[in-house]
PDB file of N, CA, C and O in Angstrom:
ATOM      1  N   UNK A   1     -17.655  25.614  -2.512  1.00  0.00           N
ATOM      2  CA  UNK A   1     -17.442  24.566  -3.485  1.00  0.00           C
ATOM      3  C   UNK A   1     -15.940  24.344  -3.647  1.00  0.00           C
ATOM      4  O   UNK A   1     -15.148  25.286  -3.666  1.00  0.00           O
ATOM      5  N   UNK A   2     -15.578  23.070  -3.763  1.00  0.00           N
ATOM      6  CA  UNK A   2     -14.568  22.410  -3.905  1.00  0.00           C
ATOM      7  C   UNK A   2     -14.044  22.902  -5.438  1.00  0.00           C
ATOM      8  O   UNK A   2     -14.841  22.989  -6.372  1.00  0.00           O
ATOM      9  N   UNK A   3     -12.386  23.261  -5.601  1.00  0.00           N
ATOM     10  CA  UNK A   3     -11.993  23.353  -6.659  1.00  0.00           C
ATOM     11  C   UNK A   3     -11.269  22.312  -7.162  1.00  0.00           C
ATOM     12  O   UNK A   3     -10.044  22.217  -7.086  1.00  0.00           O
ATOM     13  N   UNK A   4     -11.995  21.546  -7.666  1.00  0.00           N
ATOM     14  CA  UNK A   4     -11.519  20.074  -8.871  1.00  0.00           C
ATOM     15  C   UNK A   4     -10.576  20.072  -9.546  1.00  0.00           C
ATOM     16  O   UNK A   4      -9.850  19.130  -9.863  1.00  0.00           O
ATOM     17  N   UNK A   5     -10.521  21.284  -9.846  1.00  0.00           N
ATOM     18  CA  UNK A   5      -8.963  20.877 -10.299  1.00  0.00           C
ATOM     19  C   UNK A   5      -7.693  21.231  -9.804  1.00  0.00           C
ATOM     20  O   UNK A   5      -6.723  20.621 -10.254  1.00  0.00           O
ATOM     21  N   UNK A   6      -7.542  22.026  -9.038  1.00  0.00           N
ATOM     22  CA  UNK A   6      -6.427  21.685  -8.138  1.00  0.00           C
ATOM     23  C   UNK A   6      -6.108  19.976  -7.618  1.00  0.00           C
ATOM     24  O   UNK A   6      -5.122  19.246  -7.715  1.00  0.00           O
ATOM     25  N   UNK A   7      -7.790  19.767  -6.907  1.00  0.00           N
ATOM     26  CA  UNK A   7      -7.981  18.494  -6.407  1.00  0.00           C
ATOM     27  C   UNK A   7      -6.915  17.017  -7.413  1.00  0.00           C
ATOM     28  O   UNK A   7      -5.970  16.298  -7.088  1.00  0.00           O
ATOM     29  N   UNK A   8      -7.705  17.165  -8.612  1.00  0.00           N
ATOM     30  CA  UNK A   8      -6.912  16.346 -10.412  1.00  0.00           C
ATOM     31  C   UNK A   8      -5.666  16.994 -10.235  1.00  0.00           C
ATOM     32  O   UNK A   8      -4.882  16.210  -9.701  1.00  0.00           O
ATOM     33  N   UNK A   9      -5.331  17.723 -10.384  1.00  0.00           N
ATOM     34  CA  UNK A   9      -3.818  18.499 -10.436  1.00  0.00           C
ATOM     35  C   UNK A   9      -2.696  17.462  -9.144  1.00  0.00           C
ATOM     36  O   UNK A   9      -2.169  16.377  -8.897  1.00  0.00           O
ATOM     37  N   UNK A  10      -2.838  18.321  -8.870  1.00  0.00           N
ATOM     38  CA  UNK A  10      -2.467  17.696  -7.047  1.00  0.00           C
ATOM     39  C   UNK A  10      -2.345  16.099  -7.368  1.00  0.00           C
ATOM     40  O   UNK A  10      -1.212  15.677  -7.598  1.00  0.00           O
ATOM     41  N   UNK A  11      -3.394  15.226  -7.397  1.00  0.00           N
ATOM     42  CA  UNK A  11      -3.075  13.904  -7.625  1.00  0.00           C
ATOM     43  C   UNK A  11      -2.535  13.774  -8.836  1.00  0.00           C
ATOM     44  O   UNK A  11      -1.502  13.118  -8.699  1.00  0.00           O
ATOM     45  N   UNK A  12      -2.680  14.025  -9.798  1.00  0.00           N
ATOM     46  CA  UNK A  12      -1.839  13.693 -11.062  1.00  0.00           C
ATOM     47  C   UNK A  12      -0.146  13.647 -10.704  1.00  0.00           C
ATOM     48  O   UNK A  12       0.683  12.801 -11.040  1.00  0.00           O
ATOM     49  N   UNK A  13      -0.010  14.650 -10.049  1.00  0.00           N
ATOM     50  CA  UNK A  13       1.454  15.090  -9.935  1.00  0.00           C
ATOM     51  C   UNK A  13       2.202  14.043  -8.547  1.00  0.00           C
ATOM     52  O   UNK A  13       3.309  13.526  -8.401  1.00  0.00           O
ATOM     53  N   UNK A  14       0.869  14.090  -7.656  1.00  0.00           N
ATOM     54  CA  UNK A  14       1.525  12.640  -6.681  1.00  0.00           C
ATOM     55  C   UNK A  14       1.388  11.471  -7.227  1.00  0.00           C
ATOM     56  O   UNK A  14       2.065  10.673  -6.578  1.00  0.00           O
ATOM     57  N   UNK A  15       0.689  10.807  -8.361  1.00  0.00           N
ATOM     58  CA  UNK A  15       0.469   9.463  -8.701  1.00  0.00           C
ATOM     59  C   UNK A  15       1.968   9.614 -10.154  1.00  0.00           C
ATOM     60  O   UNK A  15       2.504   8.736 -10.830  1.00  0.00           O
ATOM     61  N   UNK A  16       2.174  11.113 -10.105  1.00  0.00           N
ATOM     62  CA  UNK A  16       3.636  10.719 -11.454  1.00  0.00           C
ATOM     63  C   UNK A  16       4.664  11.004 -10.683  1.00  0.00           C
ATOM     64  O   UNK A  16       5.569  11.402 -11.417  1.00  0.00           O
ATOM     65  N   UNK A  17       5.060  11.006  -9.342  1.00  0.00           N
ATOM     66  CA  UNK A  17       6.637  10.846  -8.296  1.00  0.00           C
ATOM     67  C   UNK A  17       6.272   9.863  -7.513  1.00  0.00           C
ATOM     68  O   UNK A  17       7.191   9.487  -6.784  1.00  0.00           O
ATOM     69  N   UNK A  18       4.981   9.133  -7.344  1.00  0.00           N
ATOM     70  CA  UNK A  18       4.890   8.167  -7.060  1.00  0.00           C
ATOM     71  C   UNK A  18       3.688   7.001  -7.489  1.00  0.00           C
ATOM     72  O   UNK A  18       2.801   6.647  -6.712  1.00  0.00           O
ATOM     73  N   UNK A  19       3.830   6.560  -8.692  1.00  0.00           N
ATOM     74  CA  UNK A  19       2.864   5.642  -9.241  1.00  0.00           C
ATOM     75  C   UNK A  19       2.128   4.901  -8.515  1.00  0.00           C
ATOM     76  O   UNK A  19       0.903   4.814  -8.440  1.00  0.00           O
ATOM     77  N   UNK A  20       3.317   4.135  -7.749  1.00  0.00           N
ATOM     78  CA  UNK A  20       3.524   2.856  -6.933  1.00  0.00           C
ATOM     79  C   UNK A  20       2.118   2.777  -5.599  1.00  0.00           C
ATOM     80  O   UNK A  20       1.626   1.782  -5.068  1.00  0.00           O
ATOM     81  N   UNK A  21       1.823   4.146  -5.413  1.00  0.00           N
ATOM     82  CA  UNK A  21       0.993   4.075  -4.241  1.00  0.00           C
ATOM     83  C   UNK A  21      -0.578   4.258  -5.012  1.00  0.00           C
ATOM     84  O   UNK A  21      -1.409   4.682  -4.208  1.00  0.00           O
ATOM     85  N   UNK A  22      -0.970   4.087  -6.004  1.00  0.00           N
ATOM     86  CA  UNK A  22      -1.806   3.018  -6.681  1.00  0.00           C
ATOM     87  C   UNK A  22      -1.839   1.933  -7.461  1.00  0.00           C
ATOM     88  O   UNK A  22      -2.871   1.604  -8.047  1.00  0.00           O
ATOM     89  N   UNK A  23      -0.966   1.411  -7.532  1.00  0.00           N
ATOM     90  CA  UNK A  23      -0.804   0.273  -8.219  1.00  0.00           C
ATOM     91  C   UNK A  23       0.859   0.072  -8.311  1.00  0.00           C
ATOM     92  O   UNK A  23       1.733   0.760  -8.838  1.00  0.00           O
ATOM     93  N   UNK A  24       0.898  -1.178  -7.562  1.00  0.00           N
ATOM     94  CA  UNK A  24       2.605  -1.552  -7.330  1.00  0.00           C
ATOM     95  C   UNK A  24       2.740  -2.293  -8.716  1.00  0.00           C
ATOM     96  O   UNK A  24       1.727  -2.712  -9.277  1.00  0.00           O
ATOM     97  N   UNK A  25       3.794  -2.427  -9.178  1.00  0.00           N
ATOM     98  CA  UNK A  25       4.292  -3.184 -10.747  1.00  0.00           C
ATOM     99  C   UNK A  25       5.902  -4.041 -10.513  1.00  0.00           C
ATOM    100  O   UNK A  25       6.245  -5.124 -10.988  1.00  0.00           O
ATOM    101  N   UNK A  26       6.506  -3.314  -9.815  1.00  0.00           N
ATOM    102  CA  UNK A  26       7.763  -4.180  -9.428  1.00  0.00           C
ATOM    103  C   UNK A  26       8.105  -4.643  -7.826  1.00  0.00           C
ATOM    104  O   UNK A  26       7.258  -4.545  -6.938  1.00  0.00           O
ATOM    105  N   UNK A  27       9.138  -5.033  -7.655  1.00  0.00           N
ATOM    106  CA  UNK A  27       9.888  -5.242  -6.482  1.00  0.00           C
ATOM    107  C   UNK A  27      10.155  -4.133  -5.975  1.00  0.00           C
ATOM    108  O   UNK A  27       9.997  -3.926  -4.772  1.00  0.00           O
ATOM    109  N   UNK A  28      10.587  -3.275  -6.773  1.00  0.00           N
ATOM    110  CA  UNK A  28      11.489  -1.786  -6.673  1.00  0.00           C
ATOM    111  C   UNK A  28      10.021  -0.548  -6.242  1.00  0.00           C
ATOM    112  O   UNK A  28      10.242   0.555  -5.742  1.00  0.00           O
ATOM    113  N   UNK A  29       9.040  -0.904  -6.473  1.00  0.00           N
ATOM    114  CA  UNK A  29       8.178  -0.221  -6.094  1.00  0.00           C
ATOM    115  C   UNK A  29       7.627  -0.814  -5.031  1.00  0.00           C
ATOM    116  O   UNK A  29       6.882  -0.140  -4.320  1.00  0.00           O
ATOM    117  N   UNK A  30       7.816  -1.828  -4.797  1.00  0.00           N
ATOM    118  CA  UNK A  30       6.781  -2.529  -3.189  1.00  0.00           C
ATOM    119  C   UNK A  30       7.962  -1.812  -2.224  1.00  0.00           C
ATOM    120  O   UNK A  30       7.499  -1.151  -1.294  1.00  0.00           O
ATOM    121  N   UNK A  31       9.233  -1.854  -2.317  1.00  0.00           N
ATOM    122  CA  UNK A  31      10.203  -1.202  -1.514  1.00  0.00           C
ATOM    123  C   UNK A  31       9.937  -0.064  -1.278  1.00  0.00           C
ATOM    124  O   UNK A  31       9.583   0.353  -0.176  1.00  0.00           O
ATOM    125  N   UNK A  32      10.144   0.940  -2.820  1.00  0.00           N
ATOM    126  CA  UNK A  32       9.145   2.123  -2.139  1.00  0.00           C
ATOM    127  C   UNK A  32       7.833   2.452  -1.563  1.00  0.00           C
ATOM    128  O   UNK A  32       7.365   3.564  -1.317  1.00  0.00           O
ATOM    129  N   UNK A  33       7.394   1.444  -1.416  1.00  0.00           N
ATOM    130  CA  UNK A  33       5.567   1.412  -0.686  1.00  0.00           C
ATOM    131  C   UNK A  33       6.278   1.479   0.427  1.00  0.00           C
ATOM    132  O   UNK A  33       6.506   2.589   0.908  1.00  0.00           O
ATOM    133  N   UNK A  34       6.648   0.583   0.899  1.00  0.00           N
ATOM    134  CA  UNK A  34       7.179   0.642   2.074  1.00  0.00           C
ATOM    135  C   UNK A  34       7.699   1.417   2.642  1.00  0.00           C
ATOM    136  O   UNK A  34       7.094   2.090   3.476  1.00  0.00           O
ATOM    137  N   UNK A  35       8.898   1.572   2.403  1.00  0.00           N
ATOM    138  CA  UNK A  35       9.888   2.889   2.726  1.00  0.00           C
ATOM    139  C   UNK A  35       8.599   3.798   2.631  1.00  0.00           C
ATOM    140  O   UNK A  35       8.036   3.596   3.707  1.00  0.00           O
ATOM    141  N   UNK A  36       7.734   4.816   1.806  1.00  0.00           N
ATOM    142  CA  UNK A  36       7.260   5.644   2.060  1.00  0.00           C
ATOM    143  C   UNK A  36       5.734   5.265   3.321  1.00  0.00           C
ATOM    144  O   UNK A  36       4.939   6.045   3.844  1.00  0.00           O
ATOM    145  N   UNK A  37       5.833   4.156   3.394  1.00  0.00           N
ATOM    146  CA  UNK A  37       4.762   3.970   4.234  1.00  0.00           C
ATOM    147  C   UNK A  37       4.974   4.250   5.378  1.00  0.00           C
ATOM    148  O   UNK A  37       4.219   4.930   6.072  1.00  0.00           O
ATOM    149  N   UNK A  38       6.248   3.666   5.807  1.00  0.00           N
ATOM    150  CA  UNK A  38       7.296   4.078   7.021  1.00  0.00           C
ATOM    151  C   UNK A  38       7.182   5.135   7.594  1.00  0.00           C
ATOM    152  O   UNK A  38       6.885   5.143   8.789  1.00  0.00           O
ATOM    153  N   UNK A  39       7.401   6.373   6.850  1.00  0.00           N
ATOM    154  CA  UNK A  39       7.845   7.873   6.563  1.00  0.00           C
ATOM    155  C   UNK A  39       6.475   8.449   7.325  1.00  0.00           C
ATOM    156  O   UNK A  39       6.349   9.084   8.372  1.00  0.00           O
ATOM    157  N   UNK A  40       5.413   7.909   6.263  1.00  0.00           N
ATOM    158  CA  UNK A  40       3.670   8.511   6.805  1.00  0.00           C
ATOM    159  C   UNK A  40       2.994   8.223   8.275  1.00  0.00           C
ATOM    160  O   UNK A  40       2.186   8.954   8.849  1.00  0.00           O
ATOM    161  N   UNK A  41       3.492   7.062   8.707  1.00  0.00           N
ATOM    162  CA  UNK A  41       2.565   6.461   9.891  1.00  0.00           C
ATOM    163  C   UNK A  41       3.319   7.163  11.244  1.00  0.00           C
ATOM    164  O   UNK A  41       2.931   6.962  12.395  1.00  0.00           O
ATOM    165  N   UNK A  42       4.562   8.093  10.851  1.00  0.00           N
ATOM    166  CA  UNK A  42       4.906   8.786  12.296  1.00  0.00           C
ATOM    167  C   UNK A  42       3.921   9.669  12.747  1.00  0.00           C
ATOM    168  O   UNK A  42       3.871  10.225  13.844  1.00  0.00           O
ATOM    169  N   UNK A  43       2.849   9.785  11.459  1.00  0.00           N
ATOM    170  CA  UNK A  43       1.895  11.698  11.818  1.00  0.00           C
ATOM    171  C   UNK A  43       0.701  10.542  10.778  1.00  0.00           C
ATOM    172  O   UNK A  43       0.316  10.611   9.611  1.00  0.00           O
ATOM    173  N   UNK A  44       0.478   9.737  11.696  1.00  0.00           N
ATOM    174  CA  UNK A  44      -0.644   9.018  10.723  1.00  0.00           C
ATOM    175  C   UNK A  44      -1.948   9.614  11.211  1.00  0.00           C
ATOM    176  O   UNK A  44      -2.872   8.812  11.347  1.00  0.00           O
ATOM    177  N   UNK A  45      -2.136  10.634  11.441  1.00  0.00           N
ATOM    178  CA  UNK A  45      -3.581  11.488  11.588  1.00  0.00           C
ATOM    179  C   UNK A  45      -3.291  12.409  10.532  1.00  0.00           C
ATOM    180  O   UNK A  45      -4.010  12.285   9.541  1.00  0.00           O
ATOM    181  N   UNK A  46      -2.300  13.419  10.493  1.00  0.00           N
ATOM    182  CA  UNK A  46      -1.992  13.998   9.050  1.00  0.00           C
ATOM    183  C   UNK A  46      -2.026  13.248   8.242  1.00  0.00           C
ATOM    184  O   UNK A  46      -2.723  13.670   7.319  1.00  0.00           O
ATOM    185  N   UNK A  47      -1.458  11.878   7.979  1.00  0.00           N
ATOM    186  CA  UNK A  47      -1.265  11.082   6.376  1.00  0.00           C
ATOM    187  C   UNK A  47      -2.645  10.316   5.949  1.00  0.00           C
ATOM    188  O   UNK A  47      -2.849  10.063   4.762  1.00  0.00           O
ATOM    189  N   UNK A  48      -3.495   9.991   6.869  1.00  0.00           N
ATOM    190  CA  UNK A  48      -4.391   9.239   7.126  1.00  0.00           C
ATOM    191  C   UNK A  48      -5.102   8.342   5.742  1.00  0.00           C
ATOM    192  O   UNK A  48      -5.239   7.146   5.485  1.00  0.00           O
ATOM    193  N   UNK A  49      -5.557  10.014   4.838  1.00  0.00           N
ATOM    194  CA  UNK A  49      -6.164   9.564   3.391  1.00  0.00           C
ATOM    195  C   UNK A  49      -4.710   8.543   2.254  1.00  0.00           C
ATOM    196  O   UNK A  49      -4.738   7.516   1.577  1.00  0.00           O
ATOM    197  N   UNK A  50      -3.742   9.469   2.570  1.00  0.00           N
ATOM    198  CA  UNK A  50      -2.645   8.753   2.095  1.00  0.00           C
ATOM    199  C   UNK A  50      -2.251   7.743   2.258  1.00  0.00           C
ATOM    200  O   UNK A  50      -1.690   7.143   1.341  1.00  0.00           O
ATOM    201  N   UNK A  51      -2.411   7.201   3.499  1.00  0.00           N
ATOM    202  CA  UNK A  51      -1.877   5.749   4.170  1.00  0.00           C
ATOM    203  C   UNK A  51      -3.012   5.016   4.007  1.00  0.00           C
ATOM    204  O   UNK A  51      -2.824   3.818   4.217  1.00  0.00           O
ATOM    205  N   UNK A  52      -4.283   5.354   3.663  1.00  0.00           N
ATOM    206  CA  UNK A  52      -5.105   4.329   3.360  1.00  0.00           C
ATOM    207  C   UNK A  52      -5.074   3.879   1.584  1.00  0.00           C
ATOM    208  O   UNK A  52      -5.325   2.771   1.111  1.00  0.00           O
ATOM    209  N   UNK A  53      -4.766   4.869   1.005  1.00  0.00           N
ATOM    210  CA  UNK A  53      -4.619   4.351  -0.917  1.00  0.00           C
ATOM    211  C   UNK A  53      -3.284   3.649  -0.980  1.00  0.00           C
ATOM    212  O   UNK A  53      -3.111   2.836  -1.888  1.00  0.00           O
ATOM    213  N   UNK A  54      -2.108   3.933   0.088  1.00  0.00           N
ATOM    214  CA  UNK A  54      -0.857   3.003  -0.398  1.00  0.00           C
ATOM    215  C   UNK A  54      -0.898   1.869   0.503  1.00  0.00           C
ATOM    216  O   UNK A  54       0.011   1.039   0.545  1.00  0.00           O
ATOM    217  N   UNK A  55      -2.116   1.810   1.350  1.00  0.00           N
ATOM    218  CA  UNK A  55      -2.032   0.370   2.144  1.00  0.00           C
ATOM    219  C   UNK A  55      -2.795  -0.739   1.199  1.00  0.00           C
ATOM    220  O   UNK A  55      -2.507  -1.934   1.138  1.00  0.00           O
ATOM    221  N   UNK A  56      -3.983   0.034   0.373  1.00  0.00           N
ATOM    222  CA  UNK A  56      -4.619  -1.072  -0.467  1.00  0.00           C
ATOM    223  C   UNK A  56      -3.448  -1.280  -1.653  1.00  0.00           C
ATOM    224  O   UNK A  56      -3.469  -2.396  -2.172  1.00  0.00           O
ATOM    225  N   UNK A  57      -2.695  -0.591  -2.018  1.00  0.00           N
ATOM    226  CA  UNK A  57      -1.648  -0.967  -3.090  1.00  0.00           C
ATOM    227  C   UNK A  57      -0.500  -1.916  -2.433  1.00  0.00           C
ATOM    228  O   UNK A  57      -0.057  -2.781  -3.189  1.00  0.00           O
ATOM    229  N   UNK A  58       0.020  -1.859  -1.148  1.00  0.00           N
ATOM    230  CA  UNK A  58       0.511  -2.886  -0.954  1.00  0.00           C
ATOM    231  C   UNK A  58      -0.117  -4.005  -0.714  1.00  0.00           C
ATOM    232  O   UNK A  58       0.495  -4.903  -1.292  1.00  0.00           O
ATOM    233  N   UNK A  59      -1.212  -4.492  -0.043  1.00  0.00           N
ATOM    234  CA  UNK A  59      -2.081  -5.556   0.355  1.00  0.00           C
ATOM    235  C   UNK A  59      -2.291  -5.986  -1.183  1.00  0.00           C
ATOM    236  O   UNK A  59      -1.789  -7.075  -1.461  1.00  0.00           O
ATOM    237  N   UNK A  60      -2.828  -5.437  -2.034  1.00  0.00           N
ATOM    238  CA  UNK A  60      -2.634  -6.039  -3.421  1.00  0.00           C
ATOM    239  C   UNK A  60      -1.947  -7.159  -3.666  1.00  0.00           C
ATOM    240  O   UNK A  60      -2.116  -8.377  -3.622  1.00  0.00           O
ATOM    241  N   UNK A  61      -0.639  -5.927  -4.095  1.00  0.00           N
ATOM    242  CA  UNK A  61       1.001  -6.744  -4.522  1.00  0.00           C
ATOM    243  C   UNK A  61       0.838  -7.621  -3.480  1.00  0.00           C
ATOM    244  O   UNK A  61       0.207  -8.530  -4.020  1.00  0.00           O
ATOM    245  N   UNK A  62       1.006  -7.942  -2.307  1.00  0.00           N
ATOM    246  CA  UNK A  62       1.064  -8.915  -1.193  1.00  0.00           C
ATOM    247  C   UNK A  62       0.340 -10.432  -1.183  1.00  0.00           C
ATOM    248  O   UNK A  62       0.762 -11.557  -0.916  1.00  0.00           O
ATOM    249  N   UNK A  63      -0.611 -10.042  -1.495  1.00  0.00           N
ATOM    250  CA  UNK A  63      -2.033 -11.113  -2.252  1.00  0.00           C
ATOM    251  C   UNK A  63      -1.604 -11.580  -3.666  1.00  0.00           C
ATOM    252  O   UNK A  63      -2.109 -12.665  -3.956  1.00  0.00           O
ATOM    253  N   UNK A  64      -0.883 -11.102  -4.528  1.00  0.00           N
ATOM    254  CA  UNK A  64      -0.712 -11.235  -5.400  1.00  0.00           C
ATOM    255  C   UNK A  64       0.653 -11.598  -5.827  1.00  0.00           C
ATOM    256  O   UNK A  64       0.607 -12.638  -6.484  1.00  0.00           O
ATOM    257  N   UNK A  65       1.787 -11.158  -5.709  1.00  0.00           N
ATOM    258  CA  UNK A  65       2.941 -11.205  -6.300  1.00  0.00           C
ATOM    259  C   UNK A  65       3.393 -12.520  -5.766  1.00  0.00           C
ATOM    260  O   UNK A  65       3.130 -13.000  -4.663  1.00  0.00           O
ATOM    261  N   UNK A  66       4.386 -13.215  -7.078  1.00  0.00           N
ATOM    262  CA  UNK A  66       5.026 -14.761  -6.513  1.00  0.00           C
ATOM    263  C   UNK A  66       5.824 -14.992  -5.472  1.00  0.00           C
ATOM    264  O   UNK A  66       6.020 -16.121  -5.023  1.00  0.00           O
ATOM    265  N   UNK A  67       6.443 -13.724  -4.924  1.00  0.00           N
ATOM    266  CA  UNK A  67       6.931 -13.968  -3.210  1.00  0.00           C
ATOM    267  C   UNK A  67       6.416 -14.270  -2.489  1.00  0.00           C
ATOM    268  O   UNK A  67       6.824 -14.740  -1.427  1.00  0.00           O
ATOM    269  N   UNK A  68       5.171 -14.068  -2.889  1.00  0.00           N
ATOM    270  CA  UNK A  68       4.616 -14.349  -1.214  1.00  0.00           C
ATOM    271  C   UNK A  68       3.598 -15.505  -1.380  1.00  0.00           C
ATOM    272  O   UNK A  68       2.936 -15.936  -0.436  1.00  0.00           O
ATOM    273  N   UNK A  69       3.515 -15.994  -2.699  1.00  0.00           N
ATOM    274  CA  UNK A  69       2.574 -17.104  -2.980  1.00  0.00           C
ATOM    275  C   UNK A  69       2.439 -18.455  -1.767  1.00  0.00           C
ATOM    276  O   UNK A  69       1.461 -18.962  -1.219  1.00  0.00           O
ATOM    277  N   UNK A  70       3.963 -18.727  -1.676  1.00  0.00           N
ATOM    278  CA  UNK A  70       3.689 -19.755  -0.309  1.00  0.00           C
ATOM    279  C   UNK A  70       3.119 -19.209   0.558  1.00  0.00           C
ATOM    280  O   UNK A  70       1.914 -19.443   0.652  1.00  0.00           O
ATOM    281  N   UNK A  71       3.783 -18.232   1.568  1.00  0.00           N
ATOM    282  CA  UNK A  71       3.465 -17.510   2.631  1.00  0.00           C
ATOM    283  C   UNK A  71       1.990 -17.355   2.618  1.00  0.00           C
ATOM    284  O   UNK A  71       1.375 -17.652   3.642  1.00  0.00           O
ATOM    285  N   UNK A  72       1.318 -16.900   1.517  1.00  0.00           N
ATOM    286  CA  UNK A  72       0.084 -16.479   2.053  1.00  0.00           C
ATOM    287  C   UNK A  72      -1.003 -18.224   1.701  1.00  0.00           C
ATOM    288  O   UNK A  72      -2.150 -18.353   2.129  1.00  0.00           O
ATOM    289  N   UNK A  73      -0.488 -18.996   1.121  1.00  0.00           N
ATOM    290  CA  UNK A  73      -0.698 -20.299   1.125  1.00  0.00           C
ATOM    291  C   UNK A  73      -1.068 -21.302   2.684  1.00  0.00           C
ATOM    292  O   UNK A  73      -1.912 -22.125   3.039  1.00  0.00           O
ATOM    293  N   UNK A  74       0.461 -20.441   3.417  1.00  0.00           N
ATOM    294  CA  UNK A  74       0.236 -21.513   4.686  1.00  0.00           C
ATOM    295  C   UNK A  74      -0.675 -20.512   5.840  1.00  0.00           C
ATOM    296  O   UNK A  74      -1.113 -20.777   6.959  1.00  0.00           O
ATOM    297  N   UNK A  75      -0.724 -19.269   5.006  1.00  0.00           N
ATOM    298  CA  UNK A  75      -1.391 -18.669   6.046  1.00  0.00           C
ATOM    299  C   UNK A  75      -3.043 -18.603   5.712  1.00  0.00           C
ATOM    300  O   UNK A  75      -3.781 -17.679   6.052  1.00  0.00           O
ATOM    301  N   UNK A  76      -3.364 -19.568   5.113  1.00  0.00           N
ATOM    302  CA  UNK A  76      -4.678 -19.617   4.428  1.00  0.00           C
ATOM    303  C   UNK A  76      -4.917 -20.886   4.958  1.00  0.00           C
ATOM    304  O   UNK A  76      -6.118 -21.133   4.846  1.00  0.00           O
ATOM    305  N   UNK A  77      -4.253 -21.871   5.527  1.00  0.00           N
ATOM    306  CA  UNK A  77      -4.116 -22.970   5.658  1.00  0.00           C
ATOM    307  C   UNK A  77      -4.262 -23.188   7.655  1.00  0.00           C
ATOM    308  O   UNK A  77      -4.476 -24.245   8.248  1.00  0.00           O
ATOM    309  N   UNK A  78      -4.039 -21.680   8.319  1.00  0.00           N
ATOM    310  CA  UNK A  78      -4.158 -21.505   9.372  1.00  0.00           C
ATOM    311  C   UNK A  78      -5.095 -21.698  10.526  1.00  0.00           C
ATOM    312  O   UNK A  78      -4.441 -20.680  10.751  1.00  0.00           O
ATOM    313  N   UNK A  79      -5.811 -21.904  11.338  1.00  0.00           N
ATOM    314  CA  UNK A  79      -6.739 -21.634  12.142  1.00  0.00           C
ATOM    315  C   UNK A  79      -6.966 -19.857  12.407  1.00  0.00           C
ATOM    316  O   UNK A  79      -6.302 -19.395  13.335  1.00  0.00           O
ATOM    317  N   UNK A  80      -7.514 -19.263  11.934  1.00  0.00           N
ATOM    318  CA  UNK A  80      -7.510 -17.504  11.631  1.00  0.00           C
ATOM    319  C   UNK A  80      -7.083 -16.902  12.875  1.00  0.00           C
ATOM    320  O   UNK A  80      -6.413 -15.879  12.737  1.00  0.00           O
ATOM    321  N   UNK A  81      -7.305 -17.282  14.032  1.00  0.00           N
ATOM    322  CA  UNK A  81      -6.605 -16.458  15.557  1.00  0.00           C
ATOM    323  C   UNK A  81      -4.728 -16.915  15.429  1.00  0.00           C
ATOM    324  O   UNK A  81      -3.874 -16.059  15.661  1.00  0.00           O
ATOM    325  N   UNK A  82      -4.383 -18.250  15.064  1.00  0.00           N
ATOM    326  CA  UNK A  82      -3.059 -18.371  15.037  1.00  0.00           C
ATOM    327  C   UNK A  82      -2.387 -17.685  13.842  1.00  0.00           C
ATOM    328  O   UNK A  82      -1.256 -17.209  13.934  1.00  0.00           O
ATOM    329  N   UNK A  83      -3.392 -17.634  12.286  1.00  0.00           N
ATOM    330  CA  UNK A  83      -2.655 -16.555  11.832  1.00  0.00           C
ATOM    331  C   UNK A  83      -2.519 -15.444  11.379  1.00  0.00           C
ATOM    332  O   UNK A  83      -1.794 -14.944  10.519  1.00  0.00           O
ATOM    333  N   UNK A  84      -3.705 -14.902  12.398  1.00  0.00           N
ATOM    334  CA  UNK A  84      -3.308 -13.161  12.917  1.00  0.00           C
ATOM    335  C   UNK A  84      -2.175 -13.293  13.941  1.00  0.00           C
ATOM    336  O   UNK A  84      -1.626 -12.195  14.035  1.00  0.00           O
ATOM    337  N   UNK A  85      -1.665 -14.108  14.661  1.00  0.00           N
ATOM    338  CA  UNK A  85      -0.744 -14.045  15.192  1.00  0.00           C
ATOM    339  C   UNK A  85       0.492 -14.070  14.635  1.00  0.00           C
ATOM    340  O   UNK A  85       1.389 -13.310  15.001  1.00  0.00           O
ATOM    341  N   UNK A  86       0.650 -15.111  13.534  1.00  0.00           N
ATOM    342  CA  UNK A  86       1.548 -15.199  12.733  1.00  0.00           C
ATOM    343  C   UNK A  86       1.973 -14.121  12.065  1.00  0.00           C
ATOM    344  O   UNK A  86       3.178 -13.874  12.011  1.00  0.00           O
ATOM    345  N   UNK A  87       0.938 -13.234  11.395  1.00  0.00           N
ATOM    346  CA  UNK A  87       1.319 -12.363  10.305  1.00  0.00           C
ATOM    347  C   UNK A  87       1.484 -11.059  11.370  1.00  0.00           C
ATOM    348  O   UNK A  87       1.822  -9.954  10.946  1.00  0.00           O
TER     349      UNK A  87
END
């Protein structure tokens, strides 16, 4: 049997040095999505569970935040093979 709370422990303490990789809130945190996303995908068989909770937190912000409101506008506006190519 799995010990749960290490399991709660453990994430508590990665979601408070890094919030951002469940739920982005600024600019300053999509940077750090990034930057730490960077870091994970060299050993992305080790990071694997990790790189999948901070990929749905960036795709979020991405879908969502007013930077990218055009961008994902004309890419909605695409024929879907030209913009998987695009993006």
């Amino acid at each position: 049997m799995k010990n749960f709370n290490q399991v709660t422990s453990t994430a508590l303490e990665l979601f408070s040095m890094a919030s951002f990789a469940g739920h982005i809130s600024t600019d300053e945190e999509y940077t750090q999505a990034l930057a730490l996303m960077e870091e994970l995908i060299e050993e992305y068989d080790a990071y694997k569970p990790l790189i999948k909770v901070l990929e749905i937190s960036i795709e979020r912000w991405e879908d969502n935040a007013d930077e990218f409101v055009e961008f994902n506008a004309r890419i909605d506006n695409l024929n879907s093979g030209v913009a998987t190519l695009k993006t």
